[in-house]
C-alpha positions as CSV (number, residue, x, y, z in Angstrom):
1,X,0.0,0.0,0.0
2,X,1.5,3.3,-1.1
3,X,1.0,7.1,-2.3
4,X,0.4,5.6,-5.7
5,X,-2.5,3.4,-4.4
6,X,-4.0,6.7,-2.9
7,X,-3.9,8.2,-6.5
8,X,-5.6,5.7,-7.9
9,X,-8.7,5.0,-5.0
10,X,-8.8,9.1,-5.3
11,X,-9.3,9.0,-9.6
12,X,-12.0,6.1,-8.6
13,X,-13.9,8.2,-6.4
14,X,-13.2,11.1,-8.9
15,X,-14.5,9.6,-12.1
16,X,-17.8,7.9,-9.8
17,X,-18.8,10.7,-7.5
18,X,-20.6,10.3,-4.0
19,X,-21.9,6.8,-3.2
20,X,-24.3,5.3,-0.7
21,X,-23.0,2.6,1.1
22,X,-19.6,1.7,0.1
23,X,-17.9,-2.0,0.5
24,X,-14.1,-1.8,0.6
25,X,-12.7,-5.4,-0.5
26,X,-9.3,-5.5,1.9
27,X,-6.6,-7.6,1.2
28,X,-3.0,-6.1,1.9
29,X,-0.3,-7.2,3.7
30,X,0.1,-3.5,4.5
31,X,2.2,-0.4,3.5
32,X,2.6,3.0,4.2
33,X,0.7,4.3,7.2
34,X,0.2,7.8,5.9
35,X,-1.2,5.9,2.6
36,X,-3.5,3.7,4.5
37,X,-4.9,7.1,6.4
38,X,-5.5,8.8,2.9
39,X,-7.7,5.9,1.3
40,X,-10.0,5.6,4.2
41,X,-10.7,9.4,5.0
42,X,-11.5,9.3,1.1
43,X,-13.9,6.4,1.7
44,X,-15.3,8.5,4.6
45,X,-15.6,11.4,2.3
46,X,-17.2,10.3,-0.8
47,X,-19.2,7.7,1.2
48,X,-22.4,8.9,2.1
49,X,-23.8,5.6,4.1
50,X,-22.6,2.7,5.5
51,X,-18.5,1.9,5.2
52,X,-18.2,-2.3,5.5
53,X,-14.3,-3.4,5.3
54,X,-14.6,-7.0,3.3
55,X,-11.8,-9.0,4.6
56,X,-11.4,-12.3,3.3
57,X,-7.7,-13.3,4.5
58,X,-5.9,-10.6,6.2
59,X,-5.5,-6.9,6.1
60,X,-2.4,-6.3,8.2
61,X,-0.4,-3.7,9.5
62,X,-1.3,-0.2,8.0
63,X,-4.1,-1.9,6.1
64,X,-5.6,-2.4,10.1
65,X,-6.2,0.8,9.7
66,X,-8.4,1.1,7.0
67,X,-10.5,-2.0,8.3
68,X,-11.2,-0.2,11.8
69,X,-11.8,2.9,10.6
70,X,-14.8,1.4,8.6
71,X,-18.3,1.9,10.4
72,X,-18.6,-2.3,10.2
73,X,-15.8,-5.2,9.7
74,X,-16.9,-8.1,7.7
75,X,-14.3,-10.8,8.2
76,X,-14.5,-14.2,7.0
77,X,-13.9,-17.5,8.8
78,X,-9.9,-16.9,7.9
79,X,-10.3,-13.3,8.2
80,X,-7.2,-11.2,9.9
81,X,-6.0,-8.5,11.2
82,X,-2.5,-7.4,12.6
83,X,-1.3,-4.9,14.6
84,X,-0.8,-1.3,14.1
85,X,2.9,-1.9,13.1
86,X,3.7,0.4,10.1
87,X,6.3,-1.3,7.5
88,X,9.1,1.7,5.7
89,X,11.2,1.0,2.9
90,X,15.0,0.1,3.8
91,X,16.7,1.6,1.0
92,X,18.7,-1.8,0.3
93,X,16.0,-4.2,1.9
94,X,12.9,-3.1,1.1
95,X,9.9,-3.2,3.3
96,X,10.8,-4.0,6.5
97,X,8.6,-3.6,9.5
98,X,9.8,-0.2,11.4
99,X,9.9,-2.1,14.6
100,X,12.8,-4.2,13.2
101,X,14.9,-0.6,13.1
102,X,13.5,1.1,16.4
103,X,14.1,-2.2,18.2
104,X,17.7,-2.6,17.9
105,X,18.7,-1.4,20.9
106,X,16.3,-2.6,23.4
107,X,17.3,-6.0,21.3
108,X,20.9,-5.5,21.7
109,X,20.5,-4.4,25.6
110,X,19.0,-7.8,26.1
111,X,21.3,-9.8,24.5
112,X,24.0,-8.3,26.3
113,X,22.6,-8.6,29.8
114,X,20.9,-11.5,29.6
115,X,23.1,-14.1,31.5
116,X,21.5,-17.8,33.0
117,X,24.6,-18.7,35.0
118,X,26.1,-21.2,32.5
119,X,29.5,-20.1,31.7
120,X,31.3,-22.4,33.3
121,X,34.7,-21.6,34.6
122,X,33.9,-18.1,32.9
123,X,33.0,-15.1,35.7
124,X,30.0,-13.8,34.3
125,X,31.6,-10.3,33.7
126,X,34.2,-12.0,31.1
127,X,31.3,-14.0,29.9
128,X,29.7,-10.7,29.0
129,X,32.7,-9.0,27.4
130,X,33.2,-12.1,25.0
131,X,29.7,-11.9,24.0
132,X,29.8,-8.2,23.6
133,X,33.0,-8.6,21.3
134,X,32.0,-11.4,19.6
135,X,28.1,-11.0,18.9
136,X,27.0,-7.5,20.0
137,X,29.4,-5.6,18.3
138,X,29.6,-7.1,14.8
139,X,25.2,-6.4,15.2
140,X,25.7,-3.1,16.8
141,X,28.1,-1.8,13.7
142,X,25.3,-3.1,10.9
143,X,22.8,-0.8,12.8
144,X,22.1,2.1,11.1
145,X,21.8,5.1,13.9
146,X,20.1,7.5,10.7
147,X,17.5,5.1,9.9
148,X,16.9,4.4,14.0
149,X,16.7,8.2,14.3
150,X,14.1,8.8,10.9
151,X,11.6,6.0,12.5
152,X,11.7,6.5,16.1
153,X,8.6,8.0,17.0
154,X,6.9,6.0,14.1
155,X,4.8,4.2,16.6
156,X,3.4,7.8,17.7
157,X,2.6,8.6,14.2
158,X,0.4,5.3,13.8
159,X,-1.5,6.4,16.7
160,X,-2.0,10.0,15.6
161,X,-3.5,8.6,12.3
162,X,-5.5,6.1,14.3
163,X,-6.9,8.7,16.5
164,X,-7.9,11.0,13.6
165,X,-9.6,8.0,12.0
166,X,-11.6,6.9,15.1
167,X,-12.3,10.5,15.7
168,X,-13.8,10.8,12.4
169,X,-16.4,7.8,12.8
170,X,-17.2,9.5,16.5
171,X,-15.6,6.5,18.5
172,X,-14.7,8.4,22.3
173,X,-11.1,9.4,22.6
174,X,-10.7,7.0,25.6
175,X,-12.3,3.9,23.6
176,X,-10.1,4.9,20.6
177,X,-6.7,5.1,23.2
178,X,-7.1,1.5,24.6
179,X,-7.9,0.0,21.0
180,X,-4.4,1.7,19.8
181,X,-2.6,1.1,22.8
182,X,-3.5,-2.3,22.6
183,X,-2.6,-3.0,18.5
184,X,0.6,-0.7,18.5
185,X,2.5,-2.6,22.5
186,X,0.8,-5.7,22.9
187,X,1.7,-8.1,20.4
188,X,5.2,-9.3,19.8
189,X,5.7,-9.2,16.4
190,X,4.8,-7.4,12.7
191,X,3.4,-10.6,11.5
192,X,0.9,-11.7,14.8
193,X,-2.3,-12.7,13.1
194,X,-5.8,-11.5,15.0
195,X,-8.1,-14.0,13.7
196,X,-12.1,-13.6,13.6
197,X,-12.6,-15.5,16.8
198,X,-10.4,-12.7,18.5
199,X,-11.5,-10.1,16.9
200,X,-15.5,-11.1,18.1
201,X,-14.4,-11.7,21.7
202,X,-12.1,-8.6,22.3
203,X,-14.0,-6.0,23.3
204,X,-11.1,-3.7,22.3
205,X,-12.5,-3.8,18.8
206,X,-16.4,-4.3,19.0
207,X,-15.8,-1.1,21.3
208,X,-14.6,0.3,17.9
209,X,-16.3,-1.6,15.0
210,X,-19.2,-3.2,14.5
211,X,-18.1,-6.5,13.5
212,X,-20.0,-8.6,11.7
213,X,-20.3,-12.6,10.5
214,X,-21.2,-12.2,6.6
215,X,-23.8,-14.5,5.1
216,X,-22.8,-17.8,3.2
217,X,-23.7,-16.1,-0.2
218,X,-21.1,-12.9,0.6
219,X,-18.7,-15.2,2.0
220,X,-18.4,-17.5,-1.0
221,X,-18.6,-14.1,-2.9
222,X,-15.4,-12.9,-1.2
223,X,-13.8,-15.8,-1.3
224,X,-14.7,-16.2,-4.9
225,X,-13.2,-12.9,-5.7
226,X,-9.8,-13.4,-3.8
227,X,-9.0,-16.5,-5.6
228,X,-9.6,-14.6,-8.8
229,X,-7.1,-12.0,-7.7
230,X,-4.9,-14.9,-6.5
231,X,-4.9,-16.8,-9.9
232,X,-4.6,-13.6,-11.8
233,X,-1.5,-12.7,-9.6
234,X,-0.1,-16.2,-10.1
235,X,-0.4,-15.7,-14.3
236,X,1.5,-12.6,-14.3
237,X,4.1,-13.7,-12.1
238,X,4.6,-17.0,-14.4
239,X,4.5,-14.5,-16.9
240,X,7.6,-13.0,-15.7
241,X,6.2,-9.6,-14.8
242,X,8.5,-7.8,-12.2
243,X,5.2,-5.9,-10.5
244,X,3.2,-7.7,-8.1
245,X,-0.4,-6.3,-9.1
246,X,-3.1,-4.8,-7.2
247,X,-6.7,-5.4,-6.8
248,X,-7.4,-1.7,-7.7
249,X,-5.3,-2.3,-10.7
250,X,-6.9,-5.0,-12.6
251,X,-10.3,-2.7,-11.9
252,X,-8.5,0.2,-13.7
253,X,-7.6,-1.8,-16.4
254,X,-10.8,-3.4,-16.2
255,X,-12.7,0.3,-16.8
256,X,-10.0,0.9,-19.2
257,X,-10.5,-1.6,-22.0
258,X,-14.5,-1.3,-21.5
259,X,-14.1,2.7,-22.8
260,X,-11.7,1.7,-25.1
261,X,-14.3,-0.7,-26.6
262,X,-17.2,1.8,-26.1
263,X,-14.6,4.4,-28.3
264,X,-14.1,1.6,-30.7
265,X,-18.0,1.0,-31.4
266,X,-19.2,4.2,-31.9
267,X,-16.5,5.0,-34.4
């Protein structure tokens, strides 16, 4: 998810107008938090009902964002969410979760202090120094303290955006704190999945979201409609296509050929 998907969601709204209800189909592994903050104050914008978030596998990190910020969540029996921990781009590794940066000292403190008593003949001072020299510094000189500095208060920029977006669908400022607090400390890592049973028996999120079991019909609908978008994705990558597409771009393309071939019959 990125500025460039927030282009394209705005040009759909754009070309459509104001809608009723409004159905977002989610399925992202996540992205830019600012990006993820755009599309759904442009669903809350141009949507002039109900917003339901359609998730039939996961919508993860930043995409968590867009899903709660809908007035009802609609997961699946697979259905996920993950917590509010926004992914950056490394510029040599790609998308990496921002925790895996901010983290590297509190990681590195641990490692260096952490000491069960099992060094033998060693005192557990030396033990210490030899571990520091032999595993702490080698990880210690790969950090980057630029990058460590750019993300640090990344965390508090997820829960600004959060709070904006729960402010926007009227959900109280202390029900909208615990929800955040909890999806941005609680769980240990970028890729913990909160499954539909947890997400129905927390009442950090019904507090939040209406959330909602969807009928066989929708569900088989969804469903249908990912695996679509799954075997489309598969063709193009046996295709040798360097892009991993999106959802919103086979729709584009989709609208694209249909006014070519309007164009096309009239002339």
């Amino acid at each position: 998810m990125s500025k460039e998907d927030v282009i394209k969601v705005y040009n759909l709204f754009r070309n459509n107008g104001t809608v009723g209800n409004l159905a977002i189909f989610l399925h992202s592994g996540g992205g830019d938090i600012a990006a993820a903050y755009d599309i759904i104050n442009l669903c809350r914008k141009y949507a002039k009902g109900k917003i339901s978030a359609l998730v039939p596998q996961w919508a993860m990190s930043a995409a968590t964002l867009i899903a709660l910020g809908a007035d009802e969540l609609v997961p699946s029996k697979i259905g996920k969410l993950g917590p509010l921990d926004p992914v950056t781009r490394h510029p040599e590794l790609g998308w990496l979760p921002v925790r895996a940066i901010t983290d590297v000292p509190r990681v590195l403190s641990e490692e260096i202090h952490e000491f069960k008593g099992k060094g033998g003949e060693l005192p557990p001072e030396r033990l210490i120094s030899l571990k520091a020299e032999a595993i702490i510094k080698p990880m210690a000189e790969q950090a980057d303290p630029y990058l460590h500095a750019a993300f640090a208060k990344t965390a508090s920029v997820a829960r600004m955006y959060g709070e904006k977006v729960f402010a926007a669908k009227k959900v109280s400022r202390e029900r909208a704190g615990k929800c955040l607090e909890h999806l941005i400390t609680v769980y240990p890592i970028h890729g913990y999945e909160l499954d539909a049973n947890e997400l129905h028996e927390n009442p950090i999120f019904r507090d939040v979201v209406k959330i909602t079991n969807p009928s066989k019909a929708d569900e088989d609908c969804m469903m249908d409609l990912l695996m679509a978008f799954l075997l489309l994705d598969q063709r193009r990558r046996q295709r040798g296509d360097p892009l991993r597409g999106t959802l919103i771009d086979l729709v584009l393309s989709k609208k694209s050929n249909k006014r070519q071939r309007s164009v096309t019959a009239a002339s």
